[in-house]
Biopython code that builds the backbone (N, CA, C, O; Angstrom):
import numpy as np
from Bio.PDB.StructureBuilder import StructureBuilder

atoms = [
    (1, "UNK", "N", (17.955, -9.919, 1.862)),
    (1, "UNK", "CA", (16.938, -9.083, 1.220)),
    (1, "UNK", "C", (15.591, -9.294, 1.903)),
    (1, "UNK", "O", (15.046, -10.392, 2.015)),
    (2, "UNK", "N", (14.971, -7.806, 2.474)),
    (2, "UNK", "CA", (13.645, -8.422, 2.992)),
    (2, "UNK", "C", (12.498, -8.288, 1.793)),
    (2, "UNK", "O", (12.770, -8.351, 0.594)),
    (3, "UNK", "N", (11.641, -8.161, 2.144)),
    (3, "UNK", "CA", (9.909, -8.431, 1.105)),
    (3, "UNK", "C", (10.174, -7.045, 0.332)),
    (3, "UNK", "O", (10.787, -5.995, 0.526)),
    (4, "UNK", "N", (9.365, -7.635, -0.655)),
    (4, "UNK", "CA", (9.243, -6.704, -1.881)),
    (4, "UNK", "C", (7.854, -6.128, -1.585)),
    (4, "UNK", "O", (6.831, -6.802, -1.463)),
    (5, "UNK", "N", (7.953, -4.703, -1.480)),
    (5, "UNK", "CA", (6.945, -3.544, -1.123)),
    (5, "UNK", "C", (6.352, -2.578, -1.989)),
    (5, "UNK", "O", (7.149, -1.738, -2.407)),
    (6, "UNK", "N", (5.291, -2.478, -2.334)),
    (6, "UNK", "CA", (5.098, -1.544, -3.423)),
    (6, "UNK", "C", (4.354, -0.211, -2.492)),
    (6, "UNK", "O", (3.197, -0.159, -2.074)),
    (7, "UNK", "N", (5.434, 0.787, -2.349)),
    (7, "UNK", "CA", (4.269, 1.925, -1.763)),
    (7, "UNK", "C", (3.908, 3.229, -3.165)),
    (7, "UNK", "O", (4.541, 3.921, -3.961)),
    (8, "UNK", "N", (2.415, 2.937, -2.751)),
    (8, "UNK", "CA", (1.440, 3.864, -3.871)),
    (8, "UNK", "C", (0.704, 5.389, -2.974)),
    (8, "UNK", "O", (-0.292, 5.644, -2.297)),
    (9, "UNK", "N", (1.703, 5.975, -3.404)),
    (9, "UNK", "CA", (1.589, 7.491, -2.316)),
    (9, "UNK", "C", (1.768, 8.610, -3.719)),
    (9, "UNK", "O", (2.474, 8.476, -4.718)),
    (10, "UNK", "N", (1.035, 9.484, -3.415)),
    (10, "UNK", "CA", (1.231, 10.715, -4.486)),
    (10, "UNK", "C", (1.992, 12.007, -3.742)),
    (10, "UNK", "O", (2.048, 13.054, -4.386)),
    (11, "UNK", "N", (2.634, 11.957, -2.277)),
    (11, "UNK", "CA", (3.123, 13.063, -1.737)),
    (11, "UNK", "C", (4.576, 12.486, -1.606)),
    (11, "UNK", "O", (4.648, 11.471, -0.913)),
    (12, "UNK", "N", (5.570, 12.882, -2.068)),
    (12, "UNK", "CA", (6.836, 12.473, -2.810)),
    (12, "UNK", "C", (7.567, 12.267, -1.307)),
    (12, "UNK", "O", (8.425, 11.423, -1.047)),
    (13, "UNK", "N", (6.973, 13.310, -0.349)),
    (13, "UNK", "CA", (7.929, 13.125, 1.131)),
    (13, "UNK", "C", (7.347, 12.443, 1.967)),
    (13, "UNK", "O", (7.754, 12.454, 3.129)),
    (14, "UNK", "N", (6.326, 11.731, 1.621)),
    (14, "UNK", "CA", (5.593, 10.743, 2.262)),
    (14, "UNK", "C", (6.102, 9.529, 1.887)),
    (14, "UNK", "O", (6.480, 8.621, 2.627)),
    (15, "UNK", "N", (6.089, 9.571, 0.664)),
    (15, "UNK", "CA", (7.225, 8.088, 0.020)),
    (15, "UNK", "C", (8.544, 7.940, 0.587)),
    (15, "UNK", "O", (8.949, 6.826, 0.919)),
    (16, "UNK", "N", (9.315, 9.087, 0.738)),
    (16, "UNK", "CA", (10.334, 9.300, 1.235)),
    (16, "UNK", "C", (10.579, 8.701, 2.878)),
    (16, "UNK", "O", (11.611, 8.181, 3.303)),
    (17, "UNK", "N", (9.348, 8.939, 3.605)),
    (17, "UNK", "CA", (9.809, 8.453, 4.862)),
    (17, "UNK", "C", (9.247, 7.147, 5.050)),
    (17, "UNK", "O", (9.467, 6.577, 6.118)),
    (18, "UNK", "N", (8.335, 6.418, 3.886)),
    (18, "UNK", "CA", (8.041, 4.895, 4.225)),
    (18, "UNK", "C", (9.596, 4.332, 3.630)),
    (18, "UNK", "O", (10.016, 3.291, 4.134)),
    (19, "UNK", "N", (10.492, 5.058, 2.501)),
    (19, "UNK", "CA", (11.189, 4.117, 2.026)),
    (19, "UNK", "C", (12.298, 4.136, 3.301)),
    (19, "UNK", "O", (13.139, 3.242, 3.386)),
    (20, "UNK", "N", (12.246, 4.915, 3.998)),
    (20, "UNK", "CA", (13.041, 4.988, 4.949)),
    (20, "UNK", "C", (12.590, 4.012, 5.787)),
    (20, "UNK", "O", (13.490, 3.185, 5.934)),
    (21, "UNK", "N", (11.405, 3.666, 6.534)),
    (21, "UNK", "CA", (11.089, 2.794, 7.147)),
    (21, "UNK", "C", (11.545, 1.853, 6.973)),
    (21, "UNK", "O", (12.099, 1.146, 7.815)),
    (22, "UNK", "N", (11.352, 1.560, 5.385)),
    (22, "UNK", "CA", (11.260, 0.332, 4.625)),
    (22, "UNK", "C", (12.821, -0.240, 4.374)),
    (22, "UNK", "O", (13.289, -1.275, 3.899)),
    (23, "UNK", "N", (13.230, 0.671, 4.798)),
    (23, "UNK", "CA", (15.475, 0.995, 3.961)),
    (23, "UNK", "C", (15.607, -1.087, 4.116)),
    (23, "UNK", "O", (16.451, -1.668, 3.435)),
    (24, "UNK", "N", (14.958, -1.635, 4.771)),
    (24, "UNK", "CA", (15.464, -2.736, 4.855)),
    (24, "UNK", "C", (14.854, -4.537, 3.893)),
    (24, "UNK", "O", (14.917, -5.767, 3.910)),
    (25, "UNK", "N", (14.273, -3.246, 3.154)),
    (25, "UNK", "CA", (13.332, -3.762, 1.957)),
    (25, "UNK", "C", (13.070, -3.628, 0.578)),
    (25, "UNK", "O", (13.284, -2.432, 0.380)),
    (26, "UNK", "N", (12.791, -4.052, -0.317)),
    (26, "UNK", "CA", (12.847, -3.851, -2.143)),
    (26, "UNK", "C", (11.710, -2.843, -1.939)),
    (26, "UNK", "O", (10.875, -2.867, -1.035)),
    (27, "UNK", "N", (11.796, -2.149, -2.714)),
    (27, "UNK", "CA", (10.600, -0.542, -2.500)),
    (27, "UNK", "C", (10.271, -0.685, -3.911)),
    (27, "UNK", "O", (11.169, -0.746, -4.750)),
    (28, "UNK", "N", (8.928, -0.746, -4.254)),
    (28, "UNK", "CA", (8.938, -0.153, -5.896)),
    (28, "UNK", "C", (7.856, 0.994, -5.437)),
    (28, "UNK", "O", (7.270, 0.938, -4.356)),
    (29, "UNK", "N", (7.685, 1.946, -6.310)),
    (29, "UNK", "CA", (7.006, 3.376, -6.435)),
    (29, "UNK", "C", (6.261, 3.525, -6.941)),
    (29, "UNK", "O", (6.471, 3.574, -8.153)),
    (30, "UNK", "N", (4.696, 3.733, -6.429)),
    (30, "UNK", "CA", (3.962, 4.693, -7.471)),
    (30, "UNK", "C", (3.541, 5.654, -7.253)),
    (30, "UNK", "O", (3.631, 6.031, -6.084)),
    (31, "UNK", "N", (2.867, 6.546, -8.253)),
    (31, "UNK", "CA", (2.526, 7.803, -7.203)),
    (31, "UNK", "C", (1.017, 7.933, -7.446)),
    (31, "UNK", "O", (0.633, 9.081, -7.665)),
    (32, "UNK", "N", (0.206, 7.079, -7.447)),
    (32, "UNK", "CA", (-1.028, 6.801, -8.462)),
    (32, "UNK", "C", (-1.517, 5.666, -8.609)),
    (32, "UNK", "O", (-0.853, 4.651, -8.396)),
    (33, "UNK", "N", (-2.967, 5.642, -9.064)),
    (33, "UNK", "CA", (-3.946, 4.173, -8.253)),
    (33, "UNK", "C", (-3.643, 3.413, -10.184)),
    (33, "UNK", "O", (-3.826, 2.214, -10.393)),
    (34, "UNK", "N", (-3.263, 4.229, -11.139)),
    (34, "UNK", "CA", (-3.112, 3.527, -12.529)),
    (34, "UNK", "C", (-1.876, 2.855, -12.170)),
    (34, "UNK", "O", (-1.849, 1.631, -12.048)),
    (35, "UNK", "N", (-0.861, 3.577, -11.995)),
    (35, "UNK", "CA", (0.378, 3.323, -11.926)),
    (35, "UNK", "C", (0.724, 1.815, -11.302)),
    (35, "UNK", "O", (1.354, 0.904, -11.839)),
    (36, "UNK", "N", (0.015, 1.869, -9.806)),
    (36, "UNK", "CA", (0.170, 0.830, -8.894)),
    (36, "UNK", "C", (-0.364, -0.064, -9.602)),
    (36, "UNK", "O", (0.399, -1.026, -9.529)),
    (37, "UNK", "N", (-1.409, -0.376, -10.384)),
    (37, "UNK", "CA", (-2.217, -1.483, -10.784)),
    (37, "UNK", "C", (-0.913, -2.168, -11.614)),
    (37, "UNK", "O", (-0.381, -3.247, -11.351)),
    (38, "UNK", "N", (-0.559, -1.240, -12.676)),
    (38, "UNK", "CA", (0.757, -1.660, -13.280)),
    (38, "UNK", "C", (1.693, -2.478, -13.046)),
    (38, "UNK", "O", (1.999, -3.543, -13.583)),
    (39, "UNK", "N", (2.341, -1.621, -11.789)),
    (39, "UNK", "CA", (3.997, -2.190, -11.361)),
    (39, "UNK", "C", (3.172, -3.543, -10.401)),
    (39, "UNK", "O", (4.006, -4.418, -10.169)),
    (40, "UNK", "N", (1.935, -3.852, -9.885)),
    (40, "UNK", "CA", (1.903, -4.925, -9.437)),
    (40, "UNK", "C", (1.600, -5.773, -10.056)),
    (40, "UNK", "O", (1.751, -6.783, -9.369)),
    (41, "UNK", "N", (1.208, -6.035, -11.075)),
    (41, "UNK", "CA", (1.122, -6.838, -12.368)),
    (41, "UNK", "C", (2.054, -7.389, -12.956)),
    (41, "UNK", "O", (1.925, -8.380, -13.674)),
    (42, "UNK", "N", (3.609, -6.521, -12.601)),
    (42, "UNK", "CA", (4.503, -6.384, -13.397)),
    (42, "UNK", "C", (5.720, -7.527, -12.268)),
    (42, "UNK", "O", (6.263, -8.567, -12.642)),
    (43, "UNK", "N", (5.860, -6.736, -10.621)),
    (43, "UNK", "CA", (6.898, -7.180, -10.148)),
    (43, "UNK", "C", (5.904, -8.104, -8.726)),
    (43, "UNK", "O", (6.322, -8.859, -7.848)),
    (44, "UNK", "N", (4.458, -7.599, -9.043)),
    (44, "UNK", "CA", (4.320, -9.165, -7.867)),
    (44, "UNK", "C", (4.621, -8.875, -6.279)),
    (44, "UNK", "O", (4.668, -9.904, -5.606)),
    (45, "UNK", "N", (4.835, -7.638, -5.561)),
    (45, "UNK", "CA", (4.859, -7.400, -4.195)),
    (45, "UNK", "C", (4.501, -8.288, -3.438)),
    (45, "UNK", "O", (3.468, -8.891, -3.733)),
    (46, "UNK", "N", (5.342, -8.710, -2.045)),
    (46, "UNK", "CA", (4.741, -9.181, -1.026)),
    (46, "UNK", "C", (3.778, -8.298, -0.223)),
    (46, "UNK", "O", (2.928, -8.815, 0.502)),
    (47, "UNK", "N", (3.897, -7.041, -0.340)),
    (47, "UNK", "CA", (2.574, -5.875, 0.455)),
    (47, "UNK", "C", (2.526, -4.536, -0.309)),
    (47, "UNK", "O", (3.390, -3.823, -0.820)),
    (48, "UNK", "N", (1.064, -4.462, -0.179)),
    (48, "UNK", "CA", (1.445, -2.718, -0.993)),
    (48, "UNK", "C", (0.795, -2.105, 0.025)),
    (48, "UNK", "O", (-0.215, -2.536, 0.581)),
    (49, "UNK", "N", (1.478, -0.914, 0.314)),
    (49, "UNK", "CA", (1.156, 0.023, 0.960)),
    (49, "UNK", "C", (0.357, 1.267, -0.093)),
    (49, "UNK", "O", (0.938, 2.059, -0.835)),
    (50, "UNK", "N", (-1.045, 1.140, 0.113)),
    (50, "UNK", "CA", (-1.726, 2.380, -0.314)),
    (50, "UNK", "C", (-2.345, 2.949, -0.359)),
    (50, "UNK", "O", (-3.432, 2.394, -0.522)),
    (51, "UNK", "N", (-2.432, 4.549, -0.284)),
    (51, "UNK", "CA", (-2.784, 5.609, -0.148)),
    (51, "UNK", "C", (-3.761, 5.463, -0.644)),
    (51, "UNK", "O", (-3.791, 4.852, -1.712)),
    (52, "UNK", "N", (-5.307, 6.121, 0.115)),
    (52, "UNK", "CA", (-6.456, 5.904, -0.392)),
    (52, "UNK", "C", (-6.838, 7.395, -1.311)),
    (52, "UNK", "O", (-7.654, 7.267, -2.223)),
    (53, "UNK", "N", (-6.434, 8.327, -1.136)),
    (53, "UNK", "CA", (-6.688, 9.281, -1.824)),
    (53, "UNK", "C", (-5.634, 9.794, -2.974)),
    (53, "UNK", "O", (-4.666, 10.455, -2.599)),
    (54, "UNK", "N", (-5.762, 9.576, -4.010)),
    (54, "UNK", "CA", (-4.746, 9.327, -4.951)),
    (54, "UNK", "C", (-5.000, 10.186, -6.351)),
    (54, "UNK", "O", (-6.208, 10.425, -6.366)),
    (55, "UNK", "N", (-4.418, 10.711, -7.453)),
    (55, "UNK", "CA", (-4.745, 11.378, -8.469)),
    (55, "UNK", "C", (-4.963, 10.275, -9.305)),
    (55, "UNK", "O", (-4.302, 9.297, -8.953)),
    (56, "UNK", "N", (-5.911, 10.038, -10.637)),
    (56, "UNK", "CA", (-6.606, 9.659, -11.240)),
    (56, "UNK", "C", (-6.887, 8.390, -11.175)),
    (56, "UNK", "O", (-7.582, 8.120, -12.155)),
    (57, "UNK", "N", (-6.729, 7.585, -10.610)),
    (57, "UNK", "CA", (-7.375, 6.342, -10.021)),
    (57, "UNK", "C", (-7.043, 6.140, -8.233)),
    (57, "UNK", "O", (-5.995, 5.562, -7.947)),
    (58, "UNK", "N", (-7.879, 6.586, -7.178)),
    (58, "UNK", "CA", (-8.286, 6.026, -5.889)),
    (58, "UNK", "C", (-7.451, 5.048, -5.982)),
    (58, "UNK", "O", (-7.020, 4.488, -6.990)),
    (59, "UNK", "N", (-7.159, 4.796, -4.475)),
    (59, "UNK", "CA", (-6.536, 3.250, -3.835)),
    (59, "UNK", "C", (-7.348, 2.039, -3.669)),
    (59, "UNK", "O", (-7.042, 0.847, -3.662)),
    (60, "UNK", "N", (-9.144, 3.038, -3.457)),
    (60, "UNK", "CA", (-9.907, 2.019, -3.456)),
    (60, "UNK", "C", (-10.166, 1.442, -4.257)),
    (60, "UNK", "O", (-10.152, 0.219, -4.118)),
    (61, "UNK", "N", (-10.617, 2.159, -5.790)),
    (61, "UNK", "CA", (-10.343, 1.459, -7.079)),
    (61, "UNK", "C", (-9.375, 0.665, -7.600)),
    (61, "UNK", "O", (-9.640, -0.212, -8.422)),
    (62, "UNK", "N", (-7.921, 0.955, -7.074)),
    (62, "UNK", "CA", (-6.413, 0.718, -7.162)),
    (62, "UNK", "C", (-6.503, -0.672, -6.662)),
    (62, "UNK", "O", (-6.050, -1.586, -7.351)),
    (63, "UNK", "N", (-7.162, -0.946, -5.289)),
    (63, "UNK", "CA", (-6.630, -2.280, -4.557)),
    (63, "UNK", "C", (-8.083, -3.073, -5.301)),
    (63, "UNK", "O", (-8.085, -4.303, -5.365)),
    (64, "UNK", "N", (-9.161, -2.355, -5.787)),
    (64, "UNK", "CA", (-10.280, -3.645, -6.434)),
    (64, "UNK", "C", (-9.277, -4.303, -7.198)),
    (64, "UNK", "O", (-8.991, -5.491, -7.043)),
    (65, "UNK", "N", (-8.675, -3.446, -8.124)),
    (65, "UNK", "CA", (-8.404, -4.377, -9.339)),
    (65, "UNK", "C", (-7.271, -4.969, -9.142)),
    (65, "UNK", "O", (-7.201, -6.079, -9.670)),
    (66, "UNK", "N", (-6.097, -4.524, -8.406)),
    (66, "UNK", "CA", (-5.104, -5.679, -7.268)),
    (66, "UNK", "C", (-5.360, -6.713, -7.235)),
    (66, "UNK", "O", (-4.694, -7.636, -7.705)),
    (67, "UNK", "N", (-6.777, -6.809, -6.453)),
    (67, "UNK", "CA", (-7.704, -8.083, -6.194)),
    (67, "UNK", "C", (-7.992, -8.864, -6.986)),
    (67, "UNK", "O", (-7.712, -10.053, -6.832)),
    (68, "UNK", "N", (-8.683, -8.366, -8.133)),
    (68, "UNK", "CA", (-9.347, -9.179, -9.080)),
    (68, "UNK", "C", (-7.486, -9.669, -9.744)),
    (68, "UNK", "O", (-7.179, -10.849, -9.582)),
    (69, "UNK", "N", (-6.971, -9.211, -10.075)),
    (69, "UNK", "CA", (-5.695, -9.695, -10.801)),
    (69, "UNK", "C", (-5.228, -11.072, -9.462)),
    (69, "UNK", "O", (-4.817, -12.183, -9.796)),
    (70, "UNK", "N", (-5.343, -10.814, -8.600)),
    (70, "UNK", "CA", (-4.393, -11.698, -7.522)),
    (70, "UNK", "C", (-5.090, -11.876, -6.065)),
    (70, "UNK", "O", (-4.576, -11.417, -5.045)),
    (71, "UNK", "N", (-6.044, -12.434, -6.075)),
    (71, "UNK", "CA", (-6.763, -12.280, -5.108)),
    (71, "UNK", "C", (-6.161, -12.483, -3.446)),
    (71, "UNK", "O", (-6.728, -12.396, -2.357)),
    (72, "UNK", "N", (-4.909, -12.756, -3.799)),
    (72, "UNK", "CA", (-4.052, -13.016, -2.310)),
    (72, "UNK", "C", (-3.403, -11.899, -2.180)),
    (72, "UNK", "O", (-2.625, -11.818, -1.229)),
    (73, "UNK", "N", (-3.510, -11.071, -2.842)),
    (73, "UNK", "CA", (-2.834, -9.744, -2.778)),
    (73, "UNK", "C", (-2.446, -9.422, -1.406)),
    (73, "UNK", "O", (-3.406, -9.768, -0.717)),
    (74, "UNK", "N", (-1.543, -8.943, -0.663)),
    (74, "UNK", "CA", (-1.671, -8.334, 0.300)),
    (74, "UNK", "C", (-1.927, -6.525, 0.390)),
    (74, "UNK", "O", (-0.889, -6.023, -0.043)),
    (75, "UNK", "N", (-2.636, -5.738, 0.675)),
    (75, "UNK", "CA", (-3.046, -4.678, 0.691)),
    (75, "UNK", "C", (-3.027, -3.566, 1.996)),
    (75, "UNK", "O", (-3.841, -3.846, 2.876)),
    (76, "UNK", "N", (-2.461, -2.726, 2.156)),
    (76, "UNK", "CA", (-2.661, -2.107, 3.529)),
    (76, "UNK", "C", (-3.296, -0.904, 3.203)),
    (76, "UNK", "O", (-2.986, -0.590, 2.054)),
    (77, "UNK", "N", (-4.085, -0.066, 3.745)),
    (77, "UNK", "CA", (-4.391, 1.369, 3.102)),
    (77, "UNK", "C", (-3.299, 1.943, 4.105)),
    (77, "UNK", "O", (-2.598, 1.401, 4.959)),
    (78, "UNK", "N", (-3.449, 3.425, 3.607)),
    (78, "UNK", "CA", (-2.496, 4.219, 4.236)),
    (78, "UNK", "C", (-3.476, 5.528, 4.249)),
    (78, "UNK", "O", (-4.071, 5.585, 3.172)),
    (79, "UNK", "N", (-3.749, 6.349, 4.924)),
    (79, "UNK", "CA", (-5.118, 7.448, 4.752)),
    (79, "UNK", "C", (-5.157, 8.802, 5.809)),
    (79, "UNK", "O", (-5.300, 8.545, 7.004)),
    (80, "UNK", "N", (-5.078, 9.711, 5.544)),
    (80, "UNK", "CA", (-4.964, 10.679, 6.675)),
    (80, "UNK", "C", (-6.581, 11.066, 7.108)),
    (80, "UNK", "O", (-6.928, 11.707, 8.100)),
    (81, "UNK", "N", (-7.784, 10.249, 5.649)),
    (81, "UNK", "CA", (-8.879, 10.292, 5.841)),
    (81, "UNK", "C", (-9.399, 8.986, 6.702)),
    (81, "UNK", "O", (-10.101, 8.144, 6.142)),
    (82, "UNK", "N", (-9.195, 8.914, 7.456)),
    (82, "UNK", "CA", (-9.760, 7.172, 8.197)),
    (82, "UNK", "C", (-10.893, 7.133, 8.532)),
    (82, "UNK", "O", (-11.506, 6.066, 8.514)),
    (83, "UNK", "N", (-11.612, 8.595, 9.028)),
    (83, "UNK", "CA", (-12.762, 8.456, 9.472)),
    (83, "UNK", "C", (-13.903, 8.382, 8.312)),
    (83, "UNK", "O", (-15.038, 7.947, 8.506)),
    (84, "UNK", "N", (-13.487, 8.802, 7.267)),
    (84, "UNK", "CA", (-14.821, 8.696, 5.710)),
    (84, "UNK", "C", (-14.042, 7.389, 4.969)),
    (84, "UNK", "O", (-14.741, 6.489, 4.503)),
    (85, "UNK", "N", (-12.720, 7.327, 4.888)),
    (85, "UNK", "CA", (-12.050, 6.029, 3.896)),
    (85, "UNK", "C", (-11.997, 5.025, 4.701)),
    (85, "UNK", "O", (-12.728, 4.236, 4.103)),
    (86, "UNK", "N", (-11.675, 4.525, 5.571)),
    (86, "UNK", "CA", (-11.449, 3.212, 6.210)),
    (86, "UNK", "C", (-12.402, 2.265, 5.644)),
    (86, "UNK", "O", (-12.122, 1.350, 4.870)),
    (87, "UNK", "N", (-13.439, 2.537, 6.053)),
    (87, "UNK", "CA", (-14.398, 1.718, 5.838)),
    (87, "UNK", "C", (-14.614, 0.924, 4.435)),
    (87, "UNK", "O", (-14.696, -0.296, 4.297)),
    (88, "UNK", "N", (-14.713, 2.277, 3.077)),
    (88, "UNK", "CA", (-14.711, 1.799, 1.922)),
    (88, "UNK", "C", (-13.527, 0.946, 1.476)),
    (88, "UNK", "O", (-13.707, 0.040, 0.662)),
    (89, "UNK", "N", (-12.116, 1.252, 2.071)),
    (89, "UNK", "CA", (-10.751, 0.514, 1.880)),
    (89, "UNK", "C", (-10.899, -1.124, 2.182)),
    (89, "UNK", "O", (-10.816, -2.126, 1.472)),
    (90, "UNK", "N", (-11.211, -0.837, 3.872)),
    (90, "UNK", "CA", (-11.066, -2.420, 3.906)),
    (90, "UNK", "C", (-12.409, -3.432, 3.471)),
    (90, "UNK", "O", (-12.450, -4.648, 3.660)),
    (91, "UNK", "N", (-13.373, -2.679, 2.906)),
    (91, "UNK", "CA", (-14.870, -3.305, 2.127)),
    (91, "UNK", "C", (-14.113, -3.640, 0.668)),
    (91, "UNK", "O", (-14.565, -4.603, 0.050)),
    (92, "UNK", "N", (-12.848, -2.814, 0.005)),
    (92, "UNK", "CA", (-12.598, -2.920, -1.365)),
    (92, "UNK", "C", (-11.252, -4.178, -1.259)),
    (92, "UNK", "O", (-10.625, -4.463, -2.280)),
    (93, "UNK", "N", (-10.983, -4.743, -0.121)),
    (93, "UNK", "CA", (-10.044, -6.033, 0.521)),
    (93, "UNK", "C", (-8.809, -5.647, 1.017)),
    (93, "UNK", "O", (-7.821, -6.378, 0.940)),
    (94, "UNK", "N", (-8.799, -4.467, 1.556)),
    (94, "UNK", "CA", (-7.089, -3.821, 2.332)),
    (94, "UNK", "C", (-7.230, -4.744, 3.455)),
    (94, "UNK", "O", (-8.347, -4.877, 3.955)),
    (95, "UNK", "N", (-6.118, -5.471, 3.964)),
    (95, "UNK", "CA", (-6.243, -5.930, 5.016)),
    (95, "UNK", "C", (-6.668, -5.118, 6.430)),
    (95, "UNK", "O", (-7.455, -5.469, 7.309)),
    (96, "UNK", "N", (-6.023, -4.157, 6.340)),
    (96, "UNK", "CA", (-5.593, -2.773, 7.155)),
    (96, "UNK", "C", (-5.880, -1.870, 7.024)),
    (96, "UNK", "O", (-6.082, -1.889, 5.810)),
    (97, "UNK", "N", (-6.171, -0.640, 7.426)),
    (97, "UNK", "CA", (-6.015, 1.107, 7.239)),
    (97, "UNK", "C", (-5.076, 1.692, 8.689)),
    (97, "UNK", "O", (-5.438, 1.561, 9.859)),
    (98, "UNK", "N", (-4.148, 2.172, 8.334)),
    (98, "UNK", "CA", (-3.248, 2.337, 8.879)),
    (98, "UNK", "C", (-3.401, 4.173, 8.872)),
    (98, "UNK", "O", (-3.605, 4.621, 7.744)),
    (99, "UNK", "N", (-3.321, 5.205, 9.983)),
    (99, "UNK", "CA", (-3.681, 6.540, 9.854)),
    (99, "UNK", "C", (-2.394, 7.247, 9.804)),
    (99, "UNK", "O", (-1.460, 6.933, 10.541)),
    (100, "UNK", "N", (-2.340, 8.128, 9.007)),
    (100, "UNK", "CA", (-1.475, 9.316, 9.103)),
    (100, "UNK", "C", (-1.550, 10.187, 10.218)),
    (100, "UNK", "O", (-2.678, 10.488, 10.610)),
    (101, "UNK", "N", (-0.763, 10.554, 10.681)),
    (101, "UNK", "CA", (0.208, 10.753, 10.475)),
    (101, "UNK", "C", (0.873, 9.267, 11.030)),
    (101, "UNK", "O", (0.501, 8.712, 12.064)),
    (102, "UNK", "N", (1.974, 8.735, 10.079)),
    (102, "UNK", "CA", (2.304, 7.244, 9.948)),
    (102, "UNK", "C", (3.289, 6.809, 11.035)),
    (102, "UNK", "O", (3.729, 7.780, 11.652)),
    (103, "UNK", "N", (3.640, 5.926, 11.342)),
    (103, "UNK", "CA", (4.173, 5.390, 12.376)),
    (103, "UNK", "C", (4.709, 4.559, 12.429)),
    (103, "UNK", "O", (4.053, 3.530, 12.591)),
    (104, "UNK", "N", (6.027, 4.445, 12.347)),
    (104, "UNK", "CA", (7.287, 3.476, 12.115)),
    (104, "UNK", "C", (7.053, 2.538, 12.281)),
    (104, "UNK", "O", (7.150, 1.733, 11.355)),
    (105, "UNK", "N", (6.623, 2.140, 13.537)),
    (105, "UNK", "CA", (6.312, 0.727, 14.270)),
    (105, "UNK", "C", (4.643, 0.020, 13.509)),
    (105, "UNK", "O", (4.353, -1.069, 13.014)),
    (106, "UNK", "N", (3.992, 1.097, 13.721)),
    (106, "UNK", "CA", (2.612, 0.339, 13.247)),
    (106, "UNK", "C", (2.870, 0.011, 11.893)),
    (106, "UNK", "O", (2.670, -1.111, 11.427)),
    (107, "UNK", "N", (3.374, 1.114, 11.168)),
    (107, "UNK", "CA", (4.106, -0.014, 9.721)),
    (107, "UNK", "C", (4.699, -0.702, 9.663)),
    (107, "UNK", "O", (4.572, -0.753, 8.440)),
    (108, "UNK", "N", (5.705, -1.805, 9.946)),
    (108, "UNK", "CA", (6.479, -2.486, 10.554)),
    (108, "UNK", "C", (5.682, -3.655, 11.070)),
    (108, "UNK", "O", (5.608, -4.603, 10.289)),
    (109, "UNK", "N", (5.224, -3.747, 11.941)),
    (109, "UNK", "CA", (4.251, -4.603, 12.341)),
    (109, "UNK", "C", (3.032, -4.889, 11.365)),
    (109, "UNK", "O", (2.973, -6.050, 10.960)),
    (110, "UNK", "N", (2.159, -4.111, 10.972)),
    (110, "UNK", "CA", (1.447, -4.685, 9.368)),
    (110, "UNK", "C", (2.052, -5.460, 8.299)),
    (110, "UNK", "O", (1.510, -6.213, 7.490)),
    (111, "UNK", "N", (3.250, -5.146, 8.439)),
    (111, "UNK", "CA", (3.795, -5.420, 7.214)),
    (111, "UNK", "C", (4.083, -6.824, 7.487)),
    (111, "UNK", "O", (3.711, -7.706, 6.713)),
    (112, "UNK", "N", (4.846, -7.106, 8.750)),
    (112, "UNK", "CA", (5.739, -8.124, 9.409)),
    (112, "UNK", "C", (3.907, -9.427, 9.309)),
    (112, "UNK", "O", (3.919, -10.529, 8.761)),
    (113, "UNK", "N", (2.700, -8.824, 9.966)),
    (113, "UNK", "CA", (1.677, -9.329, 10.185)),
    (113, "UNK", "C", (1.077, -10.143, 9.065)),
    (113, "UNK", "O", (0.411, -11.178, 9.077)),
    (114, "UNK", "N", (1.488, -9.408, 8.149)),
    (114, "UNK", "CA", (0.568, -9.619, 6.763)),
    (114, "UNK", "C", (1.413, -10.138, 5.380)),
    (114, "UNK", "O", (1.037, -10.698, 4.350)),
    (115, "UNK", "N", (2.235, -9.852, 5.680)),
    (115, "UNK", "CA", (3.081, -10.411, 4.077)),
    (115, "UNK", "C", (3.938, -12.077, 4.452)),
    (115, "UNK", "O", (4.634, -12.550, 5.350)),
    (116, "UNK", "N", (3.368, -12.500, 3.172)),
    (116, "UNK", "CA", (4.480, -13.864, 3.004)),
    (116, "UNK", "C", (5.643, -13.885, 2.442)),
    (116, "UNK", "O", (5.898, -13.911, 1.238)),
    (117, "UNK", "N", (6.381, -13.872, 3.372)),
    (117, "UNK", "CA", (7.594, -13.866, 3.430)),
    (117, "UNK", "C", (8.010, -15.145, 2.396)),
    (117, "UNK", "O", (7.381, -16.202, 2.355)),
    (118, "UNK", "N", (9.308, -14.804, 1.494)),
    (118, "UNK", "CA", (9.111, -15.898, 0.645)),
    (118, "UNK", "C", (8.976, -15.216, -0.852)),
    (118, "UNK", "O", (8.792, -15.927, -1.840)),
]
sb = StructureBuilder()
sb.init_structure("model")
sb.init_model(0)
sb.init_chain("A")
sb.init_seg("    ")
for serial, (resi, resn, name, xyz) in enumerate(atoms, 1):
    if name == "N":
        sb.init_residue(resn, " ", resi, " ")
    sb.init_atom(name, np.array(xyz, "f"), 0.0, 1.0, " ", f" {name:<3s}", serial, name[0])
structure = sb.get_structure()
């Protein structure tokens, strides 16, 4: 079993091709910056992958309170906006901002980079 992944994406075929990435990993789902705060509270991820532009709670708001709950959080953004979001993402503690259109390998390698395995 590899690391437990939480990807927080609101475009259902976007989820679809990280879980594919991911096929070799525990996937939990959100589609939403409330949602994610939730299930990581709940199951504890080794990385969350998330989407900075999100319906009713932001990723940036999403990964503050990540933080404040678990301050070792691991966090990646995910953003097709990089040039206006990056900045605020990794100021709100994403390790990363990673750009859309997404990329097998550069996910893969963040992930491999940044999560404790374990």
């Amino acid at each position: 079993m590899g690391l437990k992944v939480l990807i927080v994406e609101d475009d259902p075929i976007v989820r679809e091709i990280l879980k594919t990435i991911l096929k070799n990993h525990f996937v939990i789902e959100a589609d939403n910056g409330e949602e994610a705060v939730k299930l990581y509270k709940y199951h504890k991820p080794d990385v969350v992958l998330m989407d900075i532009v999100l319906p009713d709670k932001d990723g940036i708001k999403a990964t503050e309170e990540i933080l404040k709950e678990d301050k070792d959080a691991t966090i990646i953004g995910i953003t097709a906006f990089a040039a206006t979001k990056k900045e605020a993402m990794l100021k709100a503690g994403a390790k990363e901002v990673i750009e859309k259109p997404l990329n097998r390998k550069k996910i893969l390698e963040a992930i491999e980079k940044y999560a404790k395995a374990g």
